[in-house]
N, C-alpha and C positions, 0 to 999 in steps of 0.2 A: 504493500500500500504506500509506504513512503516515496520507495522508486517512483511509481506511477506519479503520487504527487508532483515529485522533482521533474519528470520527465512534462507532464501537465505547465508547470509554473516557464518551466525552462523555454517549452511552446509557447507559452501567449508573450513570454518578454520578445521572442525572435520574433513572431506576427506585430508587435506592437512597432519593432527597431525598424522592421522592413516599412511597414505602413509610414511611420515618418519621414525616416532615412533620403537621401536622396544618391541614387547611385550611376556608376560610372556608362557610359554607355558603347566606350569603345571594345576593346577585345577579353577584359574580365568585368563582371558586373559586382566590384568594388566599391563600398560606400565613399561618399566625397563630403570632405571635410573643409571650410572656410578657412581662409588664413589671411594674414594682414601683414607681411614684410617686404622689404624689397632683397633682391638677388641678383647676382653679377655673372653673369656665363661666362666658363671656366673651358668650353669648348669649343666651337662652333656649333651653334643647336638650329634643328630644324623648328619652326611653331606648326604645329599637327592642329587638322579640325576637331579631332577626337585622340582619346586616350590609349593610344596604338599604334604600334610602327604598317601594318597589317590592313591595307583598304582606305589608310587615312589620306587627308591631302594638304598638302606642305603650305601653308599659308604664305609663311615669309623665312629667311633667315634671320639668325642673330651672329654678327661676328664677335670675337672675343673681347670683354670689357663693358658691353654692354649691358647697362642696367634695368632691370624688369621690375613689377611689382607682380607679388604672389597671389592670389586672389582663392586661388584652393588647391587640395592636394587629395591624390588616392595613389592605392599603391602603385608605387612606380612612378608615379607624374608627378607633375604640379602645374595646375593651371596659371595661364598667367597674362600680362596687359602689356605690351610697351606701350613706348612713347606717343606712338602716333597711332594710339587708340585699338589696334589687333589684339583682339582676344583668342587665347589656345593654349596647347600642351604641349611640353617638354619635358623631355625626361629627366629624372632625379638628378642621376648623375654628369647632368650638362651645365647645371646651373648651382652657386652657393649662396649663402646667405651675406649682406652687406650690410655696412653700414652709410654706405655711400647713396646720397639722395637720387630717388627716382626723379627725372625730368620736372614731372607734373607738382612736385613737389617743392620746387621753386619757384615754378613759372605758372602765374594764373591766370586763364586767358579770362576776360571779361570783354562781352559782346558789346559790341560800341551801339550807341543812338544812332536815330533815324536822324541827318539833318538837312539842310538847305541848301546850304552851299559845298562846291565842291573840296573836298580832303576835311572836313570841318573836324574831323575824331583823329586827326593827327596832330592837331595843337597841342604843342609840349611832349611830344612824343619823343623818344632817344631819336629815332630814325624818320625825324620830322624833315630835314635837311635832304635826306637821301633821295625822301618818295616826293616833296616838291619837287625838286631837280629832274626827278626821271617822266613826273607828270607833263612838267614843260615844257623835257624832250618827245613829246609825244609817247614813251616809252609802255607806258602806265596809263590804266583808266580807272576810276571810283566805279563806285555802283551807282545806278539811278538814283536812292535816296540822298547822294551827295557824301556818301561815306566810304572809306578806303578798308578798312581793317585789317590794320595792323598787324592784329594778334591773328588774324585768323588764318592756318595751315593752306599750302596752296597743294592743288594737284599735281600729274604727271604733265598733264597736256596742258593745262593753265599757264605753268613756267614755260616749256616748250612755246608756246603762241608768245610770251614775253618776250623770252630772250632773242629770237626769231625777227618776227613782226616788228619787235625795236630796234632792234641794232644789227642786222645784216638787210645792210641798203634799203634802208630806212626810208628814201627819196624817191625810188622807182615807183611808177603809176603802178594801178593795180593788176593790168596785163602784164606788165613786164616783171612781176614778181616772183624770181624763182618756184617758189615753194608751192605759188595756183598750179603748176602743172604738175602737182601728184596728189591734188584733191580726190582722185578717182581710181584714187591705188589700193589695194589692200595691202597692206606690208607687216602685218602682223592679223592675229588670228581674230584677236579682239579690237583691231582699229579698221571698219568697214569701208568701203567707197565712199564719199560723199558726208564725211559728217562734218562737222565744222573744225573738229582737231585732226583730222588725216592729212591735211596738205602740211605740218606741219611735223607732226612724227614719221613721216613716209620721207619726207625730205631730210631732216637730219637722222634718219638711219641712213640713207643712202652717201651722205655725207662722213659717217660712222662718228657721227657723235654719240649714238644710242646703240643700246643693241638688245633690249629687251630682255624676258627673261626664256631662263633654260626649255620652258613649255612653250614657247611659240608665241608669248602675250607680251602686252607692253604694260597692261592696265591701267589706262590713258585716267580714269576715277580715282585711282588709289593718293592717298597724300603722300608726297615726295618726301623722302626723309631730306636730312642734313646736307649728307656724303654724298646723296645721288641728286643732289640739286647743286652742289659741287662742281661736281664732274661735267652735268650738263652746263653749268657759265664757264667753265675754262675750257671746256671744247668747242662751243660755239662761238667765245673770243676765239677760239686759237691761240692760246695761252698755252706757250711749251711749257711743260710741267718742270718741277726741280728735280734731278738727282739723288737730290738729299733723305737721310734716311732720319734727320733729326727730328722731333716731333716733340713738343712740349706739352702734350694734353696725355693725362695716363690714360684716357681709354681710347688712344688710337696708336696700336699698337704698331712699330716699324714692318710691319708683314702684312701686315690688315690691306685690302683691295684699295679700299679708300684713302689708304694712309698717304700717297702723294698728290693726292688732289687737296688732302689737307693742309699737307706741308708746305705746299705749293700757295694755296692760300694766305695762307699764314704768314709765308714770306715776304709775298705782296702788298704785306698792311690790308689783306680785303675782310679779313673778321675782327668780331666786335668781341668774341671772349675773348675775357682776360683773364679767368681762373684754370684752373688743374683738370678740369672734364669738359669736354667738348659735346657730349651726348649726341652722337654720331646719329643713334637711329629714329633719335626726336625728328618729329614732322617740322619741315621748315613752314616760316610763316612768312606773312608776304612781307610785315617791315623787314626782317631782316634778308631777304634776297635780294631788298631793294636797297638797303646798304652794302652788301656784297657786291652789288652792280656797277654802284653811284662809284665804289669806291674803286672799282678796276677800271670806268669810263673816265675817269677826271684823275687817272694818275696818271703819272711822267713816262 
């Protein structure tokens, strides 16, 4: 009788754990646990949709140094957020625990007002200077309600149309504009004929300023991070990159992809950090690409 009981009691706790519980939905169906730290990838890590090497699909990479916030764990995983807002799973043992701040953790975007006149939510801005200058160069446009935003992350294809549209022969009517004749291209899987970003990514692939990713996509939607909004302004200046393996920010390691378009940067006087982390896979925002610009357009 007592077995029975224990075996009885021992059923309604597991019906009770599972009824609440919430569980894993990748390749073991493991309870998932909440977690609140941030973590520093100690390897090169894949971000997976699901909790499994087995059927998943590879969101994005992470390169080494890069800082994540933890958000949950089950066995084996750990779910987790970057910079520029991807949510997914990496495995345990790709990532450690930090004491080093996650991006979002410094940097607070606040959505600017509707206003009247044109740049009005850059008054006082750090990068007030830059986005005037490149507004006046035609470079740059606000949005209809007369607001720029600053703070807000720009795309793949958005940058691309900037850096393009602005500053490679800027003065040619709109027939004679390189880049209209490959409006009608498909040059990646997910950038179709005829939308209003293909003449644009079809032209600097062809260029080999770009090269999309390993699947055949360019993900014209996606927000650009840091490094690959980088790369994109000193290839479309044509900025011969540096040599140098010297790097002053600890998470951009001398071997990292990115690390000469950083370095490169860096040399040029074109970035605004001044501190020890660079947050390479943070989503760039429009002030500061438009200080990166300002500052490679108006120097010697």
């Amino acid at each position: 009788m007592k077995k029975f009981l224990l075996f009885v009691l021992f059923t309604f706790m597991s019906t009770l754990f599972m009824a609440q519980g919430v569980f894993a939905e990748g390749c073991f169906k493991d309870p998932i646990y909440d977690r609140d730290w941030n973590a520093e990838v100690t390897t090169g890590a894949f971000v997976r949709d699901v909790e499994c090497m087995e059927g998943s699909v590879v969101l994005t990479t992470l390169p080494v140094g890069t800082v994540v916030h933890v958000i949950a764990e089950t066995d084996g995983w750990y779910k987790i957020e970057t910079s520029d807002g991807i949510v997914g799973w990496v495995g345990q043992w790709l990532i450690a625990q930090t004491s080093k701040p996650f991006y979002e953790d410094i940097v607070e975007v606040q959505e600017p007002e509707s206003c009247d006149e044109p740049l009005c939510d850059v008054v006082d801005h750090k990068n007030e200077d830059a986005i005037r200058y490149l507004y006046m160069e035609g470079i740059i446009n606000g949005y209809p309600d007369g607001s720029f935003k600053p703070e807000a992350t720009v795309n793949r294809a958005e940058l691309l149309k900037i850096l393009i549209e602005g500053t490679q022969n800027p003065d040619a009517s709109e027939e004679m504009k390189p880049w209209g004749f490959y409006s009608e291209d498909n040059c990646f899987k997910d950038v179709p004929a005829g939308e209003w970003y293909t003449q644009y990514v079809c032209y600097a692939k062809d260029l080999e300023w770009i090269e999309g990713y390993k699947d055949g996509t360019f993900k014209p939607a996606q927000t650009v991070n840091k490094v690959e909004a980088l790369k994109m302004l000193l290839n479309t200046q044509g900025v011969e990159l540096s040599g140098s393996t010297t790097t002053r920010f600890e998470d951009v390691p001398p071997t990292a992809w990115f690390a000469k378009y950083v370095i490169t940067a860096s040399e040029l006087g074109l970035l605004e950090e001044t501190g020890a982390y660079y947050y390479p896979d943070a989503g760039m925002r429009r002030g500061s690409i438009s200080e990166n610009l300002y500052r490679l357009l108006t120097s010697e």
